[in-house]
C-alpha positions in Angstrom: 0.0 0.0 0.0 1.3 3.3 -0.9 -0.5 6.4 1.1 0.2 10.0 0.1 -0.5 12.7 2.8 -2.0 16.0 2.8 -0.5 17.4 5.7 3.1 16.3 7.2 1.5 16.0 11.0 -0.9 13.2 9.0 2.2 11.8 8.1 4.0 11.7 11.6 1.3 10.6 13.4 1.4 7.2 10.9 5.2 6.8 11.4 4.9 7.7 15.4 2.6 4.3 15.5 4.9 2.2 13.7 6.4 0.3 16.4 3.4 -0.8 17.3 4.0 -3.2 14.3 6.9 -4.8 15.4 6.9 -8.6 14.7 3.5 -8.3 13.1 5.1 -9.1 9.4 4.0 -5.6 8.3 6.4 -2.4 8.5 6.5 1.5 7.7 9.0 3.1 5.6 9.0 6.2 3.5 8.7 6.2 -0.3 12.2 7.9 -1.4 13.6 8.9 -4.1 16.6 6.9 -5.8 19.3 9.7 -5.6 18.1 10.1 -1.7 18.3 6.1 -1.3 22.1 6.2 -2.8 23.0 8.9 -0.3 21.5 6.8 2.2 23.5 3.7 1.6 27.1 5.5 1.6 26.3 6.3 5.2 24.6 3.1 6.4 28.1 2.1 7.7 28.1 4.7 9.8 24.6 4.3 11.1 25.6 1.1 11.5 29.0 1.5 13.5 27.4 4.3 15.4 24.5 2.0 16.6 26.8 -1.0 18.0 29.2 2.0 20.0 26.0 3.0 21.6 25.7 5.8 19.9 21.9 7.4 18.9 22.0 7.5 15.3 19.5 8.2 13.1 18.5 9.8 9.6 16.3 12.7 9.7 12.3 12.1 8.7 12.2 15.6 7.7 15.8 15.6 5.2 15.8 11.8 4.7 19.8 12.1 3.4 21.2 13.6 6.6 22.4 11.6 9.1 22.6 12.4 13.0 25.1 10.9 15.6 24.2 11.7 19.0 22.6 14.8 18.1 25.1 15.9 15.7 24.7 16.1 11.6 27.4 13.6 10.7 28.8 14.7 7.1 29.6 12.6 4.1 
C-alpha cells in the first residue's frame, strides 16, 4: 500500500505508530527517491558503526539524506 499525505502532521502521526507493528510481518518506511536512497547507503556504515558503539544514530524524517550521531549532523 502506498498512502500520500495532505498534511506532514498526517504523516508523523502514521510513522509515530509504527512500532506498534513490530513482529507483526508488516512495517513503515518512507517512499524515497533513488538519488536520496544512494545517499542513504554511503552512510549506512556509519549508522551502522554508530549504533553497536552505543551511539543514537538516526536519519532525519524531515531531510531523509542527513544523518545524525548523537545529536550531531554527521557529514559525508
Amino acid at each position: 500500500i502506498i498512502a500520500r499525505f495532505l498534511r506532514y502532521s498526517d504523516r508523523e502521526a502514521v510513522f509515530s505508530k509504527a512500532k506498534s507493528l513490530k513482529d507483526s510481518g508488516y512495517r513503515i518506511a518512507a517512499d524515497l527517491p533513488k538519488e536520496i536512497v544512494n545517499r542513504r547507503k554511503l552512510q549506512s556504515k556509519k549508522l551502522v558503526d554508530a549504533r553497536k558503539a552505543g551511539k543514537i544514530a538516526f536519519f532525519s524524517r524531515a531531510e531523509p539524506d542527513k544523518l545524525y550521531i548523537d545529536g550531531h549532523l554527521n557529514q559525508l
